[in-house]
C-alpha positions as CSV (number, residue, x, y, z in Angstrom):
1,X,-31.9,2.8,3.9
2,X,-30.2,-0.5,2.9
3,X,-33.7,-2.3,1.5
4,X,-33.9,0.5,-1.3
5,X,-29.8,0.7,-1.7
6,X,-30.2,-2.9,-2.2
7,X,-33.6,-2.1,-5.1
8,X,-31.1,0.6,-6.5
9,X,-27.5,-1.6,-7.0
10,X,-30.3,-4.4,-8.2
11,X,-32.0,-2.1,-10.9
12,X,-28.8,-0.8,-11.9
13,X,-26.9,-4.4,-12.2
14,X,-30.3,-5.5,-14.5
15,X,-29.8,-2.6,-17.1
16,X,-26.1,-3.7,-16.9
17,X,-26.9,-7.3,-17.5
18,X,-29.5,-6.6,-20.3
19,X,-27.5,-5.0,-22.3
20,X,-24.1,-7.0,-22.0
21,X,-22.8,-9.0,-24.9
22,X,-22.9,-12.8,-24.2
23,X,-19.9,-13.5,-22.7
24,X,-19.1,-9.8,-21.2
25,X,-17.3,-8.7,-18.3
26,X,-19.1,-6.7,-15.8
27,X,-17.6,-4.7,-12.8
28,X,-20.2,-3.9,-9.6
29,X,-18.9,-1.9,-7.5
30,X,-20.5,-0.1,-4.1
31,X,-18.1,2.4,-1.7
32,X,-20.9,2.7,1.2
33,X,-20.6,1.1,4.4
34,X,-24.2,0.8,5.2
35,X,-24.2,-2.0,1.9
36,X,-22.6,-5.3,3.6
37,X,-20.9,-7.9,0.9
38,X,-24.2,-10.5,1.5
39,X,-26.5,-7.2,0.7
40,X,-24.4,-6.5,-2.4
41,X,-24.3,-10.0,-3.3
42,X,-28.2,-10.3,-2.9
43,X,-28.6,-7.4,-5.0
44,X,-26.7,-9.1,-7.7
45,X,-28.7,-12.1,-7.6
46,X,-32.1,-10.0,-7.8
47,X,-30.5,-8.1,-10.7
48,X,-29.5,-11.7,-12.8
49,X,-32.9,-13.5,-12.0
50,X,-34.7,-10.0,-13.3
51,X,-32.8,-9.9,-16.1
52,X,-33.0,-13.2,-17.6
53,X,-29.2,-13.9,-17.5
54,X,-26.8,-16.3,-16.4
55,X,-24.4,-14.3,-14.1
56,X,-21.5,-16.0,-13.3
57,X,-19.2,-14.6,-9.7
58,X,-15.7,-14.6,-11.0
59,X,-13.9,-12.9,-8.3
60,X,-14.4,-10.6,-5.2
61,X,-12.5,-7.4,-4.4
62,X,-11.9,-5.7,-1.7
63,X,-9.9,-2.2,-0.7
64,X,-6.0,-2.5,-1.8
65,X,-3.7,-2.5,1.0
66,X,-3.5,0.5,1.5
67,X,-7.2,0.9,2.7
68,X,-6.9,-2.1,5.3
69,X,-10.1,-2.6,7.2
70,X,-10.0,-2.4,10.8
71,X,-11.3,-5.0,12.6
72,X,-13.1,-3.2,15.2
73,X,-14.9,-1.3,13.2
74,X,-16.7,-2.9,10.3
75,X,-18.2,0.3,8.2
76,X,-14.4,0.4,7.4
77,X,-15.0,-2.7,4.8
78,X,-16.7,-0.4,2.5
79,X,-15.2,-1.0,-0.5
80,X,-16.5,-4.2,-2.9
81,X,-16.3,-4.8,-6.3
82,X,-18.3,-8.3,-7.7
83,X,-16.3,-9.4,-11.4
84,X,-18.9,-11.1,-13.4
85,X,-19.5,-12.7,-16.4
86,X,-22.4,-12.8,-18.3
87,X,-24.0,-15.1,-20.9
């Protein structure tokens, strides 16, 4: 399940970053559990070295406080959003 999440959020972050202006914002976003922050984060990397971009990590998000994640379980970390720029 999470090698062809990973192919999907890549493939979907490459169209993104194709068609961004230089200089564009993008917003990633994954809600699932199964999808850890390095996973995400690889799938990012995939996505800028397919396109042909250079993808800069501006900031990480995380669920607001109001969604804290409970340490002993770690599926409740679910929510990450990558803010990137591209050029």
């Amino acid at each position: 399940m999470v090698p062809s999440a990973v192919k999907g959020y890549s493939k979907l972050n490459e169209l993104a970053f194709r068609r961004a202006a230089p200089g564009a914002l993008v917003l990633s976003a994954s809600c699932s559990h199964h999808i850890k922050r390095d996973d995400f984060l690889s799938a990012i990397k995939i996505a800028a070295a397919d396109s042909g971009r250079i993808v800069r990590l501006l900031g990480w998000r995380g669920a607001s406080a109001d969604h804290p994640v409970y340490v002993p379980m770690p599926e409740t970390e679910y929510l990450k959003m990558a803010v990137l720029s591209i050029d």
